[in-house]
C-alpha positions, 0 to 999 in steps of 0.5 A: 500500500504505501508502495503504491501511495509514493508512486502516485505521489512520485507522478503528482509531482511530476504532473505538477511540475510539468504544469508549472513549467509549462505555465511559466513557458505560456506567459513568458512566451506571451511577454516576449510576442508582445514587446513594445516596438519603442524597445525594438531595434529601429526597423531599416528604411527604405531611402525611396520611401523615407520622404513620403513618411517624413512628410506624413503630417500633411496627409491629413491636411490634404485630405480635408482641404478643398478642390480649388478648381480654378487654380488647378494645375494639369497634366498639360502644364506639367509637362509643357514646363519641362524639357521632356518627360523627367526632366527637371521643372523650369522656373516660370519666374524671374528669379533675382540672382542676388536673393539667394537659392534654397531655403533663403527663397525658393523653399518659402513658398515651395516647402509647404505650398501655398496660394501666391497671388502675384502669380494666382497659383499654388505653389508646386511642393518640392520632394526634395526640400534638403536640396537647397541648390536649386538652380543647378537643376532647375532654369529659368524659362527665359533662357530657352532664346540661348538655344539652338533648334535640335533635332532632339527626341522628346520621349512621349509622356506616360498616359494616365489610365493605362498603367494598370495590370488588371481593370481597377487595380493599383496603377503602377508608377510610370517614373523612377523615384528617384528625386521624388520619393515624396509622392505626397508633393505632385499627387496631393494637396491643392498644387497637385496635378488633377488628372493624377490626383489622389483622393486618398493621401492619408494613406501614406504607405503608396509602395504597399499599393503601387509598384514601379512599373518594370523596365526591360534591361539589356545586356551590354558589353563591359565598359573598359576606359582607355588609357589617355595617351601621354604627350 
């Protein structure tokens, strides 16, 4: 008899030792799954989405301001301003050498955005803000009287409604983005272009929806700079 009471109690003990531990395991299991993200390491960011984040504030404030339909800008202008098609905007604007560049002027109005009445529009917003050397990139329409007729092809522009691989599917960006990571810059808010305008820029995430549209590559023989020859 008492044989038989230890050995039960031999096994009461084990069974009670298993539920302990697999108790203790169960709720630490449990703290482990939900660590607060502030203690985490940060998560790696992806240099083409970084600035539509940095500028995520503003989503909101796209969102509930009204259309402004006489002062839109449209898909006709936006390309009429540029040499072709990704080619960096010229400045509609005499602009006053001794007045500086970047955020001494240029980024006044074009940081934020903003209704500018001297010209009766609303001030495009630049996806690169930290680039206050704007001149090196972008001119003045006036100096198109310095240049020579070319026979340069101008690559047509990528049509709107047409980039979708399926019918009411995402479309798929046309462009690279590089220099336009912020996307929030040409597709929201009042300055935005209205036949690619988005109705929902709270949704800040734009590369969970849309992907860039695949380019094909070909291949290309290896490129071997030749020595200069000394004189």
């Amino acid at each position: 008899m008492k044989k038989r009471l230890g050995i039960l109690l031999i096994f009461a003990l084990l069974f009670v030792g298993f539920l302990a531990n697999w108790t203790y395991s169960y709720y630490k299991g449990l703290e482990e799954a939900y660590i607060p993200i502030h203690e985490t390491a940060p998560l790696p960011i992806i240099p083409s989405e970084k600035k539509v984040f940095e500028r995520a504030g503003l989503a909101m404030e796209y969102l509930q301001m009204p259309q402004d339909e006489n002062h839109q800008r449209t898909l006709a202008t936006y390309y009429d301003n540029r040499a072709y098609p990704g080619a960096p905007p010229s400045i509609p604007h005499p602009v006053k050498e001794k007045l500086g560049m970047g955020g001494k002027i240029c980024l006044q109005c074009h940081q934020n955005g903003g209704f500018v009445e001297k010209f009766s529009a609303y001030a495009p917003v630049t996806p690169h803000p930290e680039m206050v050397n704007c001149k090196q990139c972008h001119v003045e329409q006036l100096v198109r009287n310095s240049f020579e007729a070319s026979n340069f092809y101008k690559k047509p522009a990528p049509q709107v409604g047409v980039n979708n691989a399926l019918p009411g599917s995402p479309p798929v960006m046309p462009h690279p983005l590089q220099m336009r990571e912020n996307c929030l810059a040409c597709h929201a808010g009042p300055a935005a272009v209205k036949e690619i305008w988005v109705d929902h820029p709270e949704r800040i995430n734009c590369r969970q929806c849309h992907v860039p549209k695949e380019h094909e590559l070909q291949n290309v023989e290896l490129f071997v700079r030749t020595n200069t020859p000394s004189k």
